[in-house]
C-alpha positions in Angstrom: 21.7 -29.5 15.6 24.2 -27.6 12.9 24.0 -24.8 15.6 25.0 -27.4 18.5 28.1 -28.7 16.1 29.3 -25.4 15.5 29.0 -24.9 18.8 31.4 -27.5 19.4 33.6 -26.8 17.2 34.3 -23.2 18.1 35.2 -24.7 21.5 37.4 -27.2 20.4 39.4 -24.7 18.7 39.1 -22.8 21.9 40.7 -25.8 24.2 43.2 -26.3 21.5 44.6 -22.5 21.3 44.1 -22.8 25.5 46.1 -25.9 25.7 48.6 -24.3 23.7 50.3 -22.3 26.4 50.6 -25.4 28.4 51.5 -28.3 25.5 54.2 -25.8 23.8 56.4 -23.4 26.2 58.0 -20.6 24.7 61.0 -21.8 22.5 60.0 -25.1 22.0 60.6 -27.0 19.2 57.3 -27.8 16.9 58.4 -30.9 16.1 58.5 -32.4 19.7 55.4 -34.7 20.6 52.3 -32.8 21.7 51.7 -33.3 25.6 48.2 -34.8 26.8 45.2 -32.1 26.8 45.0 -31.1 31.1 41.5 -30.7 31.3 41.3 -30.4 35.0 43.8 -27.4 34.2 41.3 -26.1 31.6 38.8 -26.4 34.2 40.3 -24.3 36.5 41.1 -21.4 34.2 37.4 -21.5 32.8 36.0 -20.8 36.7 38.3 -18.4 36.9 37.0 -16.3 34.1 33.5 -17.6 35.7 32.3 -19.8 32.7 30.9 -22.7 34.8 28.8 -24.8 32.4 32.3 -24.9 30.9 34.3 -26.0 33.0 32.0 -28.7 33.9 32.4 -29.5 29.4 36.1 -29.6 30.3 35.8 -31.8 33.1 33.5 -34.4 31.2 37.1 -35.2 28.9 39.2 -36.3 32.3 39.8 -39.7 32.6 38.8 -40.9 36.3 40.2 -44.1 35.6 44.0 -42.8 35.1 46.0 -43.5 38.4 47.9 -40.1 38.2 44.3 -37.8 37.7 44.3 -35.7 40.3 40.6 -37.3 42.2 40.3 -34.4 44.7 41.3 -31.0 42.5 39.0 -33.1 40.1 35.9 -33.4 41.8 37.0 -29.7 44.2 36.1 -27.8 40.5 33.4 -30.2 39.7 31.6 -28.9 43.4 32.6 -25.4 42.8 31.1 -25.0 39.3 28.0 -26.7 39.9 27.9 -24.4 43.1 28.0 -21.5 40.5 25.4 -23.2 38.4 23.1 -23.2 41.3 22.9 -27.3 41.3 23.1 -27.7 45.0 22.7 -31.2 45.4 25.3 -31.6 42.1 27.5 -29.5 43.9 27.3 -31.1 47.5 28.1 -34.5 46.5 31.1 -33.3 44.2 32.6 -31.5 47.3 31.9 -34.3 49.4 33.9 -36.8 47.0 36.4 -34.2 46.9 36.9 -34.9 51.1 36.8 -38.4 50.9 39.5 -38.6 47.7 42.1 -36.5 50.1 41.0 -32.8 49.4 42.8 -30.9 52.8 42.3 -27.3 51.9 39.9 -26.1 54.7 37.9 -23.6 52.2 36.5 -26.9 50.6 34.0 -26.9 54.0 33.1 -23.3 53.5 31.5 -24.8 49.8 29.8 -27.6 51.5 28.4 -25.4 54.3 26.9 -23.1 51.7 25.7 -25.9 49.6 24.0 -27.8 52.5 22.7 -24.5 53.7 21.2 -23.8 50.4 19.6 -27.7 50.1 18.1 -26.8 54.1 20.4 -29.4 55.3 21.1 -27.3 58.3 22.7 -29.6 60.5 25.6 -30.8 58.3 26.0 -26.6 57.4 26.9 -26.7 61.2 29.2 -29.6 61.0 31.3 -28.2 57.6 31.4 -25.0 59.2 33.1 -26.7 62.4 35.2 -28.5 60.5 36.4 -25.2 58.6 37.9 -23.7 61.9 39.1 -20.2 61.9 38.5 -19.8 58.6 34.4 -18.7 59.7 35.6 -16.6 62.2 36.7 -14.1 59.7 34.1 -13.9 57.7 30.8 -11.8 58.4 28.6 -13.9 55.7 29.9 -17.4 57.4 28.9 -16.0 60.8 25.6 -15.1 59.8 25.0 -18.2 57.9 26.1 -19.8 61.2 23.6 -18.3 63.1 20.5 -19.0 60.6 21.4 -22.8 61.1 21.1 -22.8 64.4 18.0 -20.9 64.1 16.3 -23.0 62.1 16.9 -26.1 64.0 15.6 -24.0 67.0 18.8 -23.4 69.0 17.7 -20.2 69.7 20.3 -19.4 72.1 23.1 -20.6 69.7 21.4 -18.4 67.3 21.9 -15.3 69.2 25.0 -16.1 70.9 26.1 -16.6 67.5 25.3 -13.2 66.4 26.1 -11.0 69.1 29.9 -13.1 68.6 29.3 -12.1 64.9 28.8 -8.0 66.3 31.9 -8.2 68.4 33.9 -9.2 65.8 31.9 -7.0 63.1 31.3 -4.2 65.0 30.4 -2.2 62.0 28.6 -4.8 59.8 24.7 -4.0 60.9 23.8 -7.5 59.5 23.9 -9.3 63.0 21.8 -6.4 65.0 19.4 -6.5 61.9 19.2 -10.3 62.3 18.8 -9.8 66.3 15.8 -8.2 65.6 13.9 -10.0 63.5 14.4 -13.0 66.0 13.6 -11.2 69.0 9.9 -10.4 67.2 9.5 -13.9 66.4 10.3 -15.0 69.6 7.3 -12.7 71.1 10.1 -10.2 72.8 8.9 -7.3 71.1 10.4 -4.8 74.0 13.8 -5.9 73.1 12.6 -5.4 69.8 11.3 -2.4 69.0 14.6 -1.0 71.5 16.9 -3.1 69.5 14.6 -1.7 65.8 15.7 2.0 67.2 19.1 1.4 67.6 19.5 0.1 64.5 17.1 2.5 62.4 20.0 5.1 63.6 22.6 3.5 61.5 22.8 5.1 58.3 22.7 2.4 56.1 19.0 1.3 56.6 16.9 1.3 54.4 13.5 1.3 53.6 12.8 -2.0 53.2 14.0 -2.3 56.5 11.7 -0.2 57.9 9.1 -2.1 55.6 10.3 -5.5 56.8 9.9 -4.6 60.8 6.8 -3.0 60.3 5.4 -5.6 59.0 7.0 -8.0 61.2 5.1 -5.9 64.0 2.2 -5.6 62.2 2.0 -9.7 61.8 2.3 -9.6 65.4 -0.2 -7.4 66.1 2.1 -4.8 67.8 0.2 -2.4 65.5 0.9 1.3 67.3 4.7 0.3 67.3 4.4 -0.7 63.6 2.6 2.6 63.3 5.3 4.4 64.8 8.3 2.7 62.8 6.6 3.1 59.5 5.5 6.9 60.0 9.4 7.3 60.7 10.2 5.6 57.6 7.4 7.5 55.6 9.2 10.9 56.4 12.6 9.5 55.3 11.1 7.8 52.0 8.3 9.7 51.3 8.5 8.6 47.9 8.3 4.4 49.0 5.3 3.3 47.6 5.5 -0.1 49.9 6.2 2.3 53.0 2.9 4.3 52.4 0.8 0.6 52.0 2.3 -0.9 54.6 1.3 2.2 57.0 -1.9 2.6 55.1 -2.9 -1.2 55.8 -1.8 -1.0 59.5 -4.4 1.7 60.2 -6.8 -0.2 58.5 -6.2 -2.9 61.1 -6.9 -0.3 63.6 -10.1 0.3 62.0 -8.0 4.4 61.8 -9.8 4.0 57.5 -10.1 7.8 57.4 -6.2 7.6 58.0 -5.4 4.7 55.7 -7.4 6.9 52.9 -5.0 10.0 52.9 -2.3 8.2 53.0 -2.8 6.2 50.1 -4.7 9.5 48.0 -0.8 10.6 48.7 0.6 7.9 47.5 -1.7 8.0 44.5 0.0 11.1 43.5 2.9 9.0 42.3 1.2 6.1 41.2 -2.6 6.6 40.1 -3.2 3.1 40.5 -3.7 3.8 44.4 -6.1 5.9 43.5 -9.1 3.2 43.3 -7.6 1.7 46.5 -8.3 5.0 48.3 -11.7 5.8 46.7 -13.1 2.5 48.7 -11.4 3.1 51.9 -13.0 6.5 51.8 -16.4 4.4 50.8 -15.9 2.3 53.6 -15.5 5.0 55.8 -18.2 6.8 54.7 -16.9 9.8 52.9 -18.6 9.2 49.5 -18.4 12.3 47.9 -14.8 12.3 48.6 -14.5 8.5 47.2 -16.9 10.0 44.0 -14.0 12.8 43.3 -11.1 10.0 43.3 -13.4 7.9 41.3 -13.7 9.9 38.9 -9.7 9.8 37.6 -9.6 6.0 37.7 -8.5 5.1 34.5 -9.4 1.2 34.7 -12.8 2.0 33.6 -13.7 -1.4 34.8 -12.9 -0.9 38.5 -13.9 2.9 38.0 -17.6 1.5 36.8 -18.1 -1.0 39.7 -17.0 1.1 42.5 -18.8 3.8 41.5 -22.0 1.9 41.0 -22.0 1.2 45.0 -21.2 4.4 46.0 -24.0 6.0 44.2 -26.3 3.3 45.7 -24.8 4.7 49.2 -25.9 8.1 48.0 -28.9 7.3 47.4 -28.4 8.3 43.6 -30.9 5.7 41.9 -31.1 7.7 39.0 -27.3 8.0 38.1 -26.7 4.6 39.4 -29.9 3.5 36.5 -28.2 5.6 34.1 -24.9 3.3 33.9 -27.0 0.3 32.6 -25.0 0.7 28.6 -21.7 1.2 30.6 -21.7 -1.6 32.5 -23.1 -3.8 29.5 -20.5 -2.5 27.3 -18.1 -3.0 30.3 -18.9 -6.7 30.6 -19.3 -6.0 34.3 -23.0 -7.3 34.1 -21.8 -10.8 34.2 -20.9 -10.3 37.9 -24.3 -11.1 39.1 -23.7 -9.3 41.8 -23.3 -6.1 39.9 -26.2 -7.6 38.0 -28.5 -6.9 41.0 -27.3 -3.8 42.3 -28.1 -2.3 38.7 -31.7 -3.7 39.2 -32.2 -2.6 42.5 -31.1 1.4 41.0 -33.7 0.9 38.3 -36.6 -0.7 41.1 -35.6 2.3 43.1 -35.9 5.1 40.1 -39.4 3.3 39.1 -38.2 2.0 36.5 -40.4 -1.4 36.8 -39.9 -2.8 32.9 -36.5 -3.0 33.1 -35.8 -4.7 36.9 -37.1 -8.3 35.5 -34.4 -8.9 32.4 -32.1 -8.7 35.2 -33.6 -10.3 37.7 -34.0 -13.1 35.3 -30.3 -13.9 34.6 -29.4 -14.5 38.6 -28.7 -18.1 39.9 -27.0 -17.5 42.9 -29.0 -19.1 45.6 -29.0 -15.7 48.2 -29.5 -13.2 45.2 -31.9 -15.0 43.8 -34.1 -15.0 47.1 -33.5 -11.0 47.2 -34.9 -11.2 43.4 -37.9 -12.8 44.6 -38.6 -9.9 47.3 -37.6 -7.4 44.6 -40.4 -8.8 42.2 -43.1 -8.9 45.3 -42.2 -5.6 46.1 -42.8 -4.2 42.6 -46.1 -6.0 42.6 -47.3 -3.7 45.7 -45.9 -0.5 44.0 -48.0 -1.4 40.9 -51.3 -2.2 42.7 -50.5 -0.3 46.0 -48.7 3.1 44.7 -49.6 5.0 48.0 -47.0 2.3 49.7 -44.1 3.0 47.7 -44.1 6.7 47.9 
């Protein structure tokens, strides 16, 4: 609380050197009565230098019920500065009460489109953006947040008409093309598309999270080769984009292309070790475990490190080395993964190693692991009376 009063009394001597300029012209006599504090004045000059919170203080001192207070500049600044706050709903009904108290300056719709726009009210965006007139027409932002109204109320074709008015008049401003795009995916049109993708991938100013943001927009759409395609462009240009190289990487694992997915992200692992593990399983699942044991054995995250290697040596048909982790994975706390749990027992079954299988067949609860358990135990039963059958 002493820091909120000191607060307030900083400012106060703040507003009062402020004021000054306004309550005492140059030359003026210091004995003459001091004129009224303008707040709404104050106000203005403390958006100006973009103090917001502010110039909403400032506003608190006007009185609303003084005949000559100026209702529409008043509640204007009010709208505008919780619009720079971020209070959208604050900020749409002070610019709304600035229209009905006599506020004329068209600009004060191009603050009520963008707050309804941000609140998702897109059909009264629409309606302050009519009422601003020519003022949207010459501005590429206004245009395109013209456009995304009518796309979200599914005017489609106002969408695009919108847009392709926005290029004409923007002929340089790739934002509209961009925009085309992205609708023309959603809209299942992926020929116009992917042609409409190329001509704007020419344009020097994309980037890669273009190329990441169509790729995957093709990718969702299962248009995989041209995602494929796109991304493999975009992988030569950024070659150092980790999201690039996932993005390609995860597309060919939709094309079941693992081997593919693999390199590219052992690549990628080069600048960021964490792919590392990531590869190692691909190249599991693909069956290339002596490749997957080499990248295994640099992953630093010696949990991850412990249970994917565990199942690749199981694939190799290593029981021995897969027995010999037992203290590893203890120490690790991965043997409360009952899964894990298993695995590890099945390694020491399949190395012989019959007195240690049941402690770890005894902690298993899982319904489907502990039927395999039961099998496990009957099978140790016929190695130890039958050996001839388990050779």
């Amino acid at each position: 609380m002493k820091n909120h009063g000191a607060w307030q009394f900083h400012y106060l001597i703040y507003v009062a050197i402020a004021l000054s300029c306004y309550a005492y012209p140059a030359g003026a006599n210091d004995n003459k009565t001091q004129q009224p504090t303008d707040f709404i004045e104050l106000a203005a000059v403390m958006l100006k230098d973009g103090h917001h919170d502010r110039a909403l203080l400032a506003l608190q001192s006007v009185d609303l019920g003084n005949k000559k207070t100026d209702l529409a500049r008043f509640y204007t600044l009010q709208g505008l500065a919780y619009l720079g706050l971020n209070d959208l709903e604050a900020a749409k009904d002070s610019l709304r009460l600035a229209v009905k108290n006599g506020q004329k300056d068209p600009s004060i719709f191009i603050y009520l489109a963008q707050a309804y726009f941000g609140v998702k009210d897109y059909k009264n965006t629409l309606d302050a953006l009519e009422k601003a007139g020519s003022l949207v027409n010459k501005d590429a932002v206004l245009i395109s947040l013209k456009a995304e109204s009518y796309w979200h109320l599914q005017r489609t074709t106002a969408a695009i008409d919108t847009l392709n008015e926005g290029q004409r008049a923007f002929p340089s401003d790739s934002r509209f093309l961009k925009r085309k795009v992205f609708y023309f995916v959603e809209l299942g049109l992926y020929q116009e598309a992917i042609r409409l993708g190329r001509e704007y991938f020419k344009r020097a100013d994309a980037t890669a999270a273009d190329y990441v943001a169509f790729g995957n927009a093709l990718r969702l759409s299962r248009e995989y080769q041209e995602a494929i395609n796109i991304l493999e462009v975009a992988r030569l240009q950024y070659p150092h984009e980790e999201m690039v190289a996932k993005l390609l990487a995860h597309t060919y694992l939709d094309q079941g292309q693992l081997n593919s997915a693999a390199f590219i992200l052992e690549q990628a692992a080069l600048l960021n070790p964490v792919l590392q593990a990531e590869a190692a399983e691909i190249y599991r699942r693909a069956g290339r475990f002596h490749k997957a044991l080499t990248l295994n054995e640099s992953i630093s995250d010696q949990k991850v490190k412990l249970k994917q290697r565990l199942s690749i040596l199981l694939a190799l048909k290593q029981f021995e080395h897969a027995a010999n982790m037992e203290s590893s994975l203890y120490r690790t706390g991965l043997l409360e993964d009952q899964d894990i749990r298993y695995a590890l027992a099945y390694a020491l079954f399949s190395s012989r190693r019959f007195s240690a299988v049941d402690k770890h067949l005894q902690h298993l609860t899982n319904a489907e692991l502990f039927r395999k358990a039961t099998e496990l135990r009957r099978l140790m039963e016929v190695c130890k009376n039958e050996p001839w059958q388990c050779t």
